[in-house]
C-alpha positions as YAML, in Angstrom:
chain: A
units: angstrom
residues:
- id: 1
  name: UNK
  ca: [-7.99, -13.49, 93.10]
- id: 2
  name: UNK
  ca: [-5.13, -15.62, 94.14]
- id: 3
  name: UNK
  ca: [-2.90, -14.68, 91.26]
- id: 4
  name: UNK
  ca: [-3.87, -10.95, 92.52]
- id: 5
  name: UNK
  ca: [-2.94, -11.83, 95.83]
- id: 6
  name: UNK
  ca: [0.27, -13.57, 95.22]
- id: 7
  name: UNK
  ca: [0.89, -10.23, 92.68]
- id: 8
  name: UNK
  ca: [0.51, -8.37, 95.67]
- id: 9
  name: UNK
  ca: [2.46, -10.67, 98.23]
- id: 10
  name: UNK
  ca: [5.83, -10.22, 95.45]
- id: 11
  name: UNK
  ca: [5.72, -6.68, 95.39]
- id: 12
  name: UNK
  ca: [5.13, -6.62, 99.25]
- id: 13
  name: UNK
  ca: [8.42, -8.15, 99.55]
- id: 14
  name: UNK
  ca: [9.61, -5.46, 97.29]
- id: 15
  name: UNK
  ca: [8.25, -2.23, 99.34]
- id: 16
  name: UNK
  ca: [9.81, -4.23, 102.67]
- id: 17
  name: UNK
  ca: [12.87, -4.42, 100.73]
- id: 18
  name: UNK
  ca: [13.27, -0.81, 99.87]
- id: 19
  name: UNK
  ca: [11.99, 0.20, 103.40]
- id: 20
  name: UNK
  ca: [15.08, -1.73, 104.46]
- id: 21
  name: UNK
  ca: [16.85, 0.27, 101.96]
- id: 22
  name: UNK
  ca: [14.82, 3.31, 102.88]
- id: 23
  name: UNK
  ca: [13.46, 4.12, 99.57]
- id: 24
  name: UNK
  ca: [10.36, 3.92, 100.18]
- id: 25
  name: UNK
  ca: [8.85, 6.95, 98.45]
- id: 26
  name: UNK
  ca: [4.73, 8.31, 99.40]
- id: 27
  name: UNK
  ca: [2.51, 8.06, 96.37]
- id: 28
  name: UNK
  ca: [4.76, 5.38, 94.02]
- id: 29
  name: UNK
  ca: [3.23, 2.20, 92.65]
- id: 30
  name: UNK
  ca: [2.97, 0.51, 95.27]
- id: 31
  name: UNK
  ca: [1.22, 2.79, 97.83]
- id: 32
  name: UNK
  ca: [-1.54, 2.88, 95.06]
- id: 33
  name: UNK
  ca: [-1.28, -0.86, 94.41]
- id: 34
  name: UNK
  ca: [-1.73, -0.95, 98.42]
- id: 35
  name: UNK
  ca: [-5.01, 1.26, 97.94]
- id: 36
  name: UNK
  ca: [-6.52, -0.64, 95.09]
- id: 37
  name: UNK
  ca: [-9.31, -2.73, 96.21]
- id: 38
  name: UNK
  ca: [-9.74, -6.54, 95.63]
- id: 39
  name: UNK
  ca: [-12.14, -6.04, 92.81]
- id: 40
  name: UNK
  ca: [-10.31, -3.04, 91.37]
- id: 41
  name: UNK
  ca: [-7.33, -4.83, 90.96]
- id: 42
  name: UNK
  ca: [-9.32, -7.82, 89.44]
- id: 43
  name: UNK
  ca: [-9.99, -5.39, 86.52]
- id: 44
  name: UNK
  ca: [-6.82, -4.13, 85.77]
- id: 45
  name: UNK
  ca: [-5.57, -7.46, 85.54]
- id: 46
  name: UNK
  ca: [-8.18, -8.10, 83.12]
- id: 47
  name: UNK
  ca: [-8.00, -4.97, 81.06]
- id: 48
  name: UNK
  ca: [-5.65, -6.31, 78.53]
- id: 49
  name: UNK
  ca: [-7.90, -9.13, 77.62]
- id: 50
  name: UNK
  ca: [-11.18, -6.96, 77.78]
- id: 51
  name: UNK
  ca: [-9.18, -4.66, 75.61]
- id: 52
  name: UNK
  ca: [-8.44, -7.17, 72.88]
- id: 53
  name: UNK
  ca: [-12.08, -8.84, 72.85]
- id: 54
  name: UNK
  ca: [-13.44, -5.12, 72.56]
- id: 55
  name: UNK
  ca: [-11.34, -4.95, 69.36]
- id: 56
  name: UNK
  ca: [-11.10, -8.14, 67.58]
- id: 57
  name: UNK
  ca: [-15.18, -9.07, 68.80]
- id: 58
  name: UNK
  ca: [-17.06, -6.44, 69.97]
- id: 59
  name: UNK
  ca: [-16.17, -3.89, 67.28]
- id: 60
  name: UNK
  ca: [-16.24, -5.98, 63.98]
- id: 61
  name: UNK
  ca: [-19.57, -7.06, 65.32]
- id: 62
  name: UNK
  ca: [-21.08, -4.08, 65.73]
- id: 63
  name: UNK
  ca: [-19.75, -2.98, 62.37]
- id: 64
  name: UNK
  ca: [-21.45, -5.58, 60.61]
- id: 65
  name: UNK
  ca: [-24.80, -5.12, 61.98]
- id: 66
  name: UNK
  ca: [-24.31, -1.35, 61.00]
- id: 67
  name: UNK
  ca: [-23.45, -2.59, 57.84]
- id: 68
  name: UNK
  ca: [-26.44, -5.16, 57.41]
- id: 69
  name: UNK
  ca: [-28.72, -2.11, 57.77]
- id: 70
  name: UNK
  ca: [-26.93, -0.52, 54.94]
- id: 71
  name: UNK
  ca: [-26.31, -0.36, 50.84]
- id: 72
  name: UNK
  ca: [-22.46, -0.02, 50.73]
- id: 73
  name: UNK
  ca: [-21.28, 1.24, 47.16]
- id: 74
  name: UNK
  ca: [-17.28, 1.76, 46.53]
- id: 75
  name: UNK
  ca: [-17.34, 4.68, 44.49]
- id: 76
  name: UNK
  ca: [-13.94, 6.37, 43.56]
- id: 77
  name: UNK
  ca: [-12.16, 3.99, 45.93]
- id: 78
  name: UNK
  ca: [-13.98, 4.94, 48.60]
- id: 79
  name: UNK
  ca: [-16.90, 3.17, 50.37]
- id: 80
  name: UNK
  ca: [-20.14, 4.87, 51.18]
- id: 81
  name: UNK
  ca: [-22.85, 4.06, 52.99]
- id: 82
  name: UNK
  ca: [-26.78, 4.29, 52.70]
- id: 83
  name: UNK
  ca: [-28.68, 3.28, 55.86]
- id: 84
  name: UNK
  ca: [-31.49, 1.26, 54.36]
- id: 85
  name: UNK
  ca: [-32.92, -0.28, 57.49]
- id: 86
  name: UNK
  ca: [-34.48, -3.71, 57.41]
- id: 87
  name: UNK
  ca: [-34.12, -3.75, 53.72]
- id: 88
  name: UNK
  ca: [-31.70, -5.98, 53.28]
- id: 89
  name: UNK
  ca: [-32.90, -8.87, 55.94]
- id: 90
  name: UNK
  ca: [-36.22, -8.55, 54.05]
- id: 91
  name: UNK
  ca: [-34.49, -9.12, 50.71]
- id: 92
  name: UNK
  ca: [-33.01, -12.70, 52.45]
- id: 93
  name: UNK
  ca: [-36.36, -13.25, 52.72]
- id: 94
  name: UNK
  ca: [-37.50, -12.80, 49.37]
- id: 95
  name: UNK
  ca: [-34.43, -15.00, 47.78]
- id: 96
  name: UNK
  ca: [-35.57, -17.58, 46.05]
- id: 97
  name: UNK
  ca: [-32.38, -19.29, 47.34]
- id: 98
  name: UNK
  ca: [-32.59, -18.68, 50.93]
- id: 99
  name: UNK
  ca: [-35.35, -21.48, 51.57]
- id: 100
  name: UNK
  ca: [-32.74, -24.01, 50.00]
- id: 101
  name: UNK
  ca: [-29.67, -22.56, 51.56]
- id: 102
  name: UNK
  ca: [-31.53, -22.54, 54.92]
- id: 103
  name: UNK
  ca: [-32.42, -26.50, 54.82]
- id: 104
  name: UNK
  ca: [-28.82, -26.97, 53.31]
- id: 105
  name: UNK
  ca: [-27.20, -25.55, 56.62]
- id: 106
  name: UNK
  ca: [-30.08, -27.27, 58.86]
- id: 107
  name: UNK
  ca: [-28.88, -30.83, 57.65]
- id: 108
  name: UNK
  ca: [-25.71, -29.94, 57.23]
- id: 109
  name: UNK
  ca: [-25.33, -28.95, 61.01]
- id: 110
  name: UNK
  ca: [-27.87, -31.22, 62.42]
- id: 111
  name: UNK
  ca: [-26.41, -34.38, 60.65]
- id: 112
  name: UNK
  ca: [-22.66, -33.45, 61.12]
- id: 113
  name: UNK
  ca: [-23.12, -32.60, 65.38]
- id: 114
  name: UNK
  ca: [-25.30, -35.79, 66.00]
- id: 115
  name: UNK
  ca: [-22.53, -37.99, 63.53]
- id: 116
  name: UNK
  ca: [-19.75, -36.45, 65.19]
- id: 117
  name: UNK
  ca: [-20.90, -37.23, 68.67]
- id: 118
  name: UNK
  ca: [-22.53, -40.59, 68.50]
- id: 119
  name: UNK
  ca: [-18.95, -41.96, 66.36]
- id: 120
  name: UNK
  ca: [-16.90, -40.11, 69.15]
- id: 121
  name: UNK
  ca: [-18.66, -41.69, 71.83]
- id: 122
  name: UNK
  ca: [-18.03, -44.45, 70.69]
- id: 123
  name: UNK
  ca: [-13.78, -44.49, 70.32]
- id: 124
  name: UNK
  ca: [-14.15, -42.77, 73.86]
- id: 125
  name: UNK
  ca: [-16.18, -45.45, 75.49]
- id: 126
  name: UNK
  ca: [-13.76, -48.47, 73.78]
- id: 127
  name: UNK
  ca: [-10.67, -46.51, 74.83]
- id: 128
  name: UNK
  ca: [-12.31, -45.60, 78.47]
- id: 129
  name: UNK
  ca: [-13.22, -49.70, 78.84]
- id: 130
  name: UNK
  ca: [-10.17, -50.77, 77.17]
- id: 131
  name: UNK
  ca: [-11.76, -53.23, 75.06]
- id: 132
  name: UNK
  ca: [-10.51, -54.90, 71.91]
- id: 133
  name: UNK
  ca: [-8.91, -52.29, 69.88]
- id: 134
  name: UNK
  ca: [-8.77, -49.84, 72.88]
- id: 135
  name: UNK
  ca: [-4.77, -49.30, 72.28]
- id: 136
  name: UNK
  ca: [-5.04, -48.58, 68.41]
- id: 137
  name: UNK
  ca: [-7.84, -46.09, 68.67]
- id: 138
  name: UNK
  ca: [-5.64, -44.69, 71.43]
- id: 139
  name: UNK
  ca: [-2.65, -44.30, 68.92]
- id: 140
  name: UNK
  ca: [-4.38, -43.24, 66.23]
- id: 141
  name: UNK
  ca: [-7.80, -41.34, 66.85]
- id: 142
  name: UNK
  ca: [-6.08, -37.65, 66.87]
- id: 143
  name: UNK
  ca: [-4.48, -37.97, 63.27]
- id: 144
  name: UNK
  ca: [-7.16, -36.25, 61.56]
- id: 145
  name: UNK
  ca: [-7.69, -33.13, 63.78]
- id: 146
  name: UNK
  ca: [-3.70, -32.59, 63.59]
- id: 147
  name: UNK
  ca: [-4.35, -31.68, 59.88]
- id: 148
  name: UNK
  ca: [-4.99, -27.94, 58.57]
- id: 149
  name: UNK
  ca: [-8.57, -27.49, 57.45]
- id: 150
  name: UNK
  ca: [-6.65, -26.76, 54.08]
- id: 151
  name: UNK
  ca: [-4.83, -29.93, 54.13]
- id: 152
  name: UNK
  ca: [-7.89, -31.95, 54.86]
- id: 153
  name: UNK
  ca: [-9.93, -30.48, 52.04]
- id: 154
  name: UNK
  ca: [-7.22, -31.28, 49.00]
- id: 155
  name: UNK
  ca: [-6.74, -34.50, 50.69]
- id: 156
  name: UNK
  ca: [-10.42, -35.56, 50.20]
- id: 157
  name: UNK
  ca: [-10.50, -33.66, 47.00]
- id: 158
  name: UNK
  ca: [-7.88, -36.02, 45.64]
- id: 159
  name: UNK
  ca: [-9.60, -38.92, 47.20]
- id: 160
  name: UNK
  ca: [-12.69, -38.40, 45.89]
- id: 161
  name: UNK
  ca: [-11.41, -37.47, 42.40]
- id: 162
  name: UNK
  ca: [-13.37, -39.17, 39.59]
- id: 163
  name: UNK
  ca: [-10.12, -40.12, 37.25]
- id: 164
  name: UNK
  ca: [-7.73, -41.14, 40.11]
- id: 165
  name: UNK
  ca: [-9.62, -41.30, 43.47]
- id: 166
  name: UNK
  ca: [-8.55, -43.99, 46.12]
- id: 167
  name: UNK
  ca: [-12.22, -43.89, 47.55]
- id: 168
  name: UNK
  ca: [-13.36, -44.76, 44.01]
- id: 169
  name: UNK
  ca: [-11.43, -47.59, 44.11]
- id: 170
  name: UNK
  ca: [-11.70, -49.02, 47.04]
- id: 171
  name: UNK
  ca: [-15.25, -48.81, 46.66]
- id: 172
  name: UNK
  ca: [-14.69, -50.34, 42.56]
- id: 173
  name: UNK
  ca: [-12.59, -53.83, 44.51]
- id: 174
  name: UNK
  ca: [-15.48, -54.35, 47.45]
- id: 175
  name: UNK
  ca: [-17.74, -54.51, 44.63]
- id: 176
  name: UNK
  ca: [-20.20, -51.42, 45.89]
- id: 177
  name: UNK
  ca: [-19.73, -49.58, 42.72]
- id: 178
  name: UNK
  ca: [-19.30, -50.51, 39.05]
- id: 179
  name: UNK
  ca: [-17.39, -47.30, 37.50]
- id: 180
  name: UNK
  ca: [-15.58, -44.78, 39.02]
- id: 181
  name: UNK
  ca: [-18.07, -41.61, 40.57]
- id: 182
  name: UNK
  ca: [-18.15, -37.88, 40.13]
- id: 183
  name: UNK
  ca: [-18.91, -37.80, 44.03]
- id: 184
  name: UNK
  ca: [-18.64, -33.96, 44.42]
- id: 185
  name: UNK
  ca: [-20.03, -32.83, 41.05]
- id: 186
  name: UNK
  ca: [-23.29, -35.38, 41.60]
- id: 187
  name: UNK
  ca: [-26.23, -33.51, 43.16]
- id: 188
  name: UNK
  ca: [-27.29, -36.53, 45.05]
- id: 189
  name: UNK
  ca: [-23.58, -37.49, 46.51]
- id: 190
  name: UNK
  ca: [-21.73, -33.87, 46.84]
- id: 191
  name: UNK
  ca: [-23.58, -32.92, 50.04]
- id: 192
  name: UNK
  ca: [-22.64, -36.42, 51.95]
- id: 193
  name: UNK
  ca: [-19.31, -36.59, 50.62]
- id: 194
  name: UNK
  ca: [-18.52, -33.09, 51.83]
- id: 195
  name: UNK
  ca: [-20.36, -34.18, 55.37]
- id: 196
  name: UNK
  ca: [-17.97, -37.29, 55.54]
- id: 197
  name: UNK
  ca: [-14.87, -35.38, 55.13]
- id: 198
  name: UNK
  ca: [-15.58, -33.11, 57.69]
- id: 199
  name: UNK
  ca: [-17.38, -35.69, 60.40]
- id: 200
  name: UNK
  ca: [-13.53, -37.01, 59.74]
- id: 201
  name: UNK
  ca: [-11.71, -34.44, 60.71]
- id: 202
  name: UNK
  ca: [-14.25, -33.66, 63.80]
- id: 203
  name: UNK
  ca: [-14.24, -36.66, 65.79]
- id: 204
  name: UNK
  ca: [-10.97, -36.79, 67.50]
- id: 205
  name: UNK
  ca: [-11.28, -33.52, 69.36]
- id: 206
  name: UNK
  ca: [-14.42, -34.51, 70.55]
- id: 207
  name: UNK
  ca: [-13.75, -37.51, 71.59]
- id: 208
  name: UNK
  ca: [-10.63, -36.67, 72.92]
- id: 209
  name: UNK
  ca: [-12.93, -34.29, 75.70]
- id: 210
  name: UNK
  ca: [-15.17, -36.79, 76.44]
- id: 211
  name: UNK
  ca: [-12.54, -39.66, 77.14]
- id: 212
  name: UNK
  ca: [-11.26, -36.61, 79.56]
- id: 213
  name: UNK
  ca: [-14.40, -36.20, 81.26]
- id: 214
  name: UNK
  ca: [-15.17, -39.71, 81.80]
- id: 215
  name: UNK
  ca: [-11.95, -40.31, 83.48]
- id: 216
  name: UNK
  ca: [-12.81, -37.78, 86.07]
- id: 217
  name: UNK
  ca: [-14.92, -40.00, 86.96]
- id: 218
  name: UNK
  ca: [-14.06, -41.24, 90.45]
- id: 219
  name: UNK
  ca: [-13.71, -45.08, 89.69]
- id: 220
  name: UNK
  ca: [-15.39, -46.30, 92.91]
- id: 221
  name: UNK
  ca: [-18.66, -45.62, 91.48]
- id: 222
  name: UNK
  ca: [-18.07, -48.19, 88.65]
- id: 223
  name: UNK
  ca: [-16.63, -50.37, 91.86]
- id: 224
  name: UNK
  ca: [-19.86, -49.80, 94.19]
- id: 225
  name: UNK
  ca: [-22.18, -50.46, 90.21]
- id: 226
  name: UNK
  ca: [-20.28, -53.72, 89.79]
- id: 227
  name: UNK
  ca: [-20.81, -54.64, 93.61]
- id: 228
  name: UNK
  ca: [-24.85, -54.49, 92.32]
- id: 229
  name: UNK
  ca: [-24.61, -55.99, 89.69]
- id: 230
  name: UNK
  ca: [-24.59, -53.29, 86.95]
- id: 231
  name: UNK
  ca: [-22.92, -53.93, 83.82]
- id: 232
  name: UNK
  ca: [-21.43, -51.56, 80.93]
- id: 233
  name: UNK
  ca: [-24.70, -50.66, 79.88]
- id: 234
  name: UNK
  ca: [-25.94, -49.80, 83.71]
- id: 235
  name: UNK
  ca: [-23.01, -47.93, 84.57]
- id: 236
  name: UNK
  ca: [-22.83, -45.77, 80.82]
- id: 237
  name: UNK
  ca: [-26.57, -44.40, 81.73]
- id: 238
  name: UNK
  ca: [-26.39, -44.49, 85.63]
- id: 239
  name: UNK
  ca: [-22.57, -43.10, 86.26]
- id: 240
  name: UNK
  ca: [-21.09, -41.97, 82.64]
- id: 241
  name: UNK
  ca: [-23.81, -39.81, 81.18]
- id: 242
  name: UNK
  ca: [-24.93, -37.91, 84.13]
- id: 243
  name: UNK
  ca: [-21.37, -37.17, 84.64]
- id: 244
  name: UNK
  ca: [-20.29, -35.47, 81.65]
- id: 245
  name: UNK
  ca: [-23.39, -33.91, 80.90]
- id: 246
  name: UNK
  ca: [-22.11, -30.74, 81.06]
- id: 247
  name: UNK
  ca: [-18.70, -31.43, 79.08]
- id: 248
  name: UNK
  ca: [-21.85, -33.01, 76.33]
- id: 249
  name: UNK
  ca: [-23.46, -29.48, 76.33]
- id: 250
  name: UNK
  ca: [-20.50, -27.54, 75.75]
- id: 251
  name: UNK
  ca: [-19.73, -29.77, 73.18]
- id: 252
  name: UNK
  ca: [-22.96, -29.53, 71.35]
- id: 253
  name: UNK
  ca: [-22.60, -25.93, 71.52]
- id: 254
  name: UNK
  ca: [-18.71, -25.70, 70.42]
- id: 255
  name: UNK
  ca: [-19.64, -27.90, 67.11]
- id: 256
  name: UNK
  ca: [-22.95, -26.36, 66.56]
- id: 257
  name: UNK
  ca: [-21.24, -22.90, 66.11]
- id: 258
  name: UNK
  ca: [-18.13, -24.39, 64.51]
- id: 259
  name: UNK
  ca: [-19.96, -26.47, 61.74]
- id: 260
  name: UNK
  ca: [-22.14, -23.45, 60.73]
- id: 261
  name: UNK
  ca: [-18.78, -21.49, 60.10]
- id: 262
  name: UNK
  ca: [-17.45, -24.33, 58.01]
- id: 263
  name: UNK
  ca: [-16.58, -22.56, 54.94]
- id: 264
  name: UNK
  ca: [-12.80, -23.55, 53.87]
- id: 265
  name: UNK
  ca: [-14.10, -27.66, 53.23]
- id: 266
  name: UNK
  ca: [-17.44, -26.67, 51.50]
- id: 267
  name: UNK
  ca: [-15.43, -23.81, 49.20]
- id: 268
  name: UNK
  ca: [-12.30, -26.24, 48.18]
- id: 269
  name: UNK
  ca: [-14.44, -29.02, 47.70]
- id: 270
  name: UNK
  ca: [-17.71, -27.91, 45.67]
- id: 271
  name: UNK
  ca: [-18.16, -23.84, 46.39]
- id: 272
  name: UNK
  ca: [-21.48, -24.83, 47.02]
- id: 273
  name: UNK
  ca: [-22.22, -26.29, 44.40]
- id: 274
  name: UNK
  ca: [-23.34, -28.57, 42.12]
- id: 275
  name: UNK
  ca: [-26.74, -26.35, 41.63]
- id: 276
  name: UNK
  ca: [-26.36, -25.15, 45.01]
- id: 277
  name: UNK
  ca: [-26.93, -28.60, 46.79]
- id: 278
  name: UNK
  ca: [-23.73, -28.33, 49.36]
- id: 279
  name: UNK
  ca: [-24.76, -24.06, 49.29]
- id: 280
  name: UNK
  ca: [-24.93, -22.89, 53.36]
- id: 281
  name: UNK
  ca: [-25.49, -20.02, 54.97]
- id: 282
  name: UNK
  ca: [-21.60, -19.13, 55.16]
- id: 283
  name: UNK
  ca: [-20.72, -19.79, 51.86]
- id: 284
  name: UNK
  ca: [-23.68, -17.80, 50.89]
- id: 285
  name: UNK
  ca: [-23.22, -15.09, 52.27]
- id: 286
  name: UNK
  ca: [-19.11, -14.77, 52.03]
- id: 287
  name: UNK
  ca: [-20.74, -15.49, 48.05]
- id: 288
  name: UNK
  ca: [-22.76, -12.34, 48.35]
- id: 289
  name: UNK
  ca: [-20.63, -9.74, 50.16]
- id: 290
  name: UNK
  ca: [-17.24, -11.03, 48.01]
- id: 291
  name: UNK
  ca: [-18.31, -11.98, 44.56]
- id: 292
  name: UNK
  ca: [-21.01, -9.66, 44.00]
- id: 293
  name: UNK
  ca: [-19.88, -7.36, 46.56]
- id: 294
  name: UNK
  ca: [-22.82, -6.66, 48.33]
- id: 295
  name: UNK
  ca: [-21.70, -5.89, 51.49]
- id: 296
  name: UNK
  ca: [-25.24, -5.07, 53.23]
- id: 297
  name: UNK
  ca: [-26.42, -8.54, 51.90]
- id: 298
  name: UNK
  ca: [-23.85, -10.52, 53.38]
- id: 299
  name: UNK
  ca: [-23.62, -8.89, 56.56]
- id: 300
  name: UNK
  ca: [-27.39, -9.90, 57.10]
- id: 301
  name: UNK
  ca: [-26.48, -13.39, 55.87]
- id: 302
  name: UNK
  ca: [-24.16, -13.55, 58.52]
- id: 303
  name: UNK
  ca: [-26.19, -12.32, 61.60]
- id: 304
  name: UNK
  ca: [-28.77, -15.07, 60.34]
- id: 305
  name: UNK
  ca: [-26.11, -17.25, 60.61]
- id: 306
  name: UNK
  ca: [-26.04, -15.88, 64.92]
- id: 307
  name: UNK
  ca: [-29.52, -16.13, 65.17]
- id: 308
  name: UNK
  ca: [-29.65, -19.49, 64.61]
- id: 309
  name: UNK
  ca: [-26.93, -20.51, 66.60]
- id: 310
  name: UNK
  ca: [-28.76, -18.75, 69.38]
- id: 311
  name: UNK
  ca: [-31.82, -20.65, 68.42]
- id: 312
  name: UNK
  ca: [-29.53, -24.04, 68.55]
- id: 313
  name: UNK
  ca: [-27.87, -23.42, 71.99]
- id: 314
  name: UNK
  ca: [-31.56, -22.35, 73.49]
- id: 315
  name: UNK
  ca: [-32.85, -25.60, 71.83]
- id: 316
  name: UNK
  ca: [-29.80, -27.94, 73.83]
- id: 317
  name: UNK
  ca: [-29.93, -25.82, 76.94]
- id: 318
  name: UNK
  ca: [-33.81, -26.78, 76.93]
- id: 319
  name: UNK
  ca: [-33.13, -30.45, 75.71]
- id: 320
  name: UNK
  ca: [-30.39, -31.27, 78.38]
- id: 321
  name: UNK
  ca: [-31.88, -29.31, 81.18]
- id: 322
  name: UNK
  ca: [-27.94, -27.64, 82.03]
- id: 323
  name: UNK
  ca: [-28.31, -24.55, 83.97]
- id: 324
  name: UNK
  ca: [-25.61, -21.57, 83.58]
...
């Protein structure tokens, strides 16, 4: 309302301006601009962004649950479309694959949100005490989120490469392997390999929003905990943590919703594979709609995919107790 205000206030100065000038003509812009009320003028300044949520969110959204109720066919380049009802959800329940694809994305998501945020807390809470190491961490930490998701995924292709790999090697000299790995063509290693490459590139936003929010922390509340005795470990579950609860929530949330979209790392890497032990709910269904062009399919795939983000959020909101 202020920017609507000051909006207001500039062409005020205007309409005394041309009164000076006498120009001041019944019924212009700025007699209506005069008549608009507070709220009224709140929505035309937000009209343009309504407008461009309404069609770059709202509409593709509604067109793919239309579409998840139907049987697309392209038929003399044309698409048609067959409503079908619940037919194709109850088909994702009937794939033999789903079960697997569904515990894939579970412990993909689960172990990639918990990873990312216990490993961030901790370069936040060395750079926030300045201990050792505080000043390299601080020079350092944001390298990997600076990189394209495109970048990052031929980057750890090459790395974990079983003819040429640095990681292979490394791991050959510390003496933790004997021969150089397949990692991403191994059933038992792809999955964790492709987790570690994108835990990587993960952590430094993260952490860079929780070092924000625990420096809005006023510091004579670690002053008054020191006067009492408290320590680090006092003051992290007594001052920090209640704190930035609500930046923790959002961030639960933001990474939830952003690791079950990964789809660029897991496609580059091992497009699901090997046998589909790296296959999630994304790559399944961008798998069904664009290689065997079932539209219908996919487009349930992918409100699955919403449900259980709902299902995620509900399950933090309940966990941390945030309201709103």
């Amino acid at each position: 309302m202020e920017k609507a205000n000051r909006f207001l206030m500039i062409f005020g100065r205007g309409r005394e301006q041309e009164k000076k000038e006498g120009g001041l003509r019944k019924g212009g812009l700025l007699d209506r601009l005069d008549r608009l009320s507070d709220t009224s003028t709140a929505y035309l300044y937000l009209m343009p962004t309504m407008t461009l949520i309404l069609l770059t969110v709202i509409v593709p959204m509604l067109y793919a649950l239309f579409i998840s109720f139907s049987k697309v066919a392209f038929t003399q380049g044309s698409m048609t479309y067959d409503f079908v009802g619940l037919s194709n959800y109850m088909q994702l329940l009937r794939d033999a694959r789903f079960p697997d694809v569904l515990s894939n994305t579970v412990f993909f998501t689960v172990t990639k949100v918990v990873a990312t945020l216990a490993i961030a807390f901790g370069i936040s809470l060395t750079i926030y005490f300045g201990v050792w190491g505080a000043g390299f961490f601080k020079r350092i930490f944001l390298i990997p989120w600076a990189l394209s998701n495109v970048v990052n995924s031929l980057m750890w292709q090459w790395m974990y490469s079983g003819d040429y790999g640095i990681f292979n090697e490394v791991l050959l000299r510390l003496g933790f392997i004997d021969e150089y790995q397949m990692w991403l063509v191994n059933v038992h290693t792809a999955m964790s390999a492709v987790l570690f490459a994108d835990i990587w590139k993960s952590v430094p936003y993260v952490a860079l929003l929780l070092l924000a929010a625990m420096q809005s922390i006023p510091r004579e509340l670690h002053e008054a905990s020191k006067v009492d005795g408290g320590g680090p470990i006092t003051a992290f579950y007594h001052i920090i943590l209640p704190h930035i609860k609500p930046v923790i929530m959002v961030l639960l949330v933001i990474e939830t919703m952003w690791t079950l979209r990964v789809f660029d790392l897991i496609w580059l890497l091992t497009k699901g594979g090997p046998q589909d032990s790296t296959m999630t709910l994304n790559v399944f269904a961008y798998e069904q709609a664009f290689r065997n062009f079932d539209l219908g399919y996919g487009a349930a795939i992918s409100y699955c995919i919403t449900i259980l983000t709902l299902i995620f959020t509900f399950f933090y909101m309940k966990t941390l107790k945030v309201e709103n």
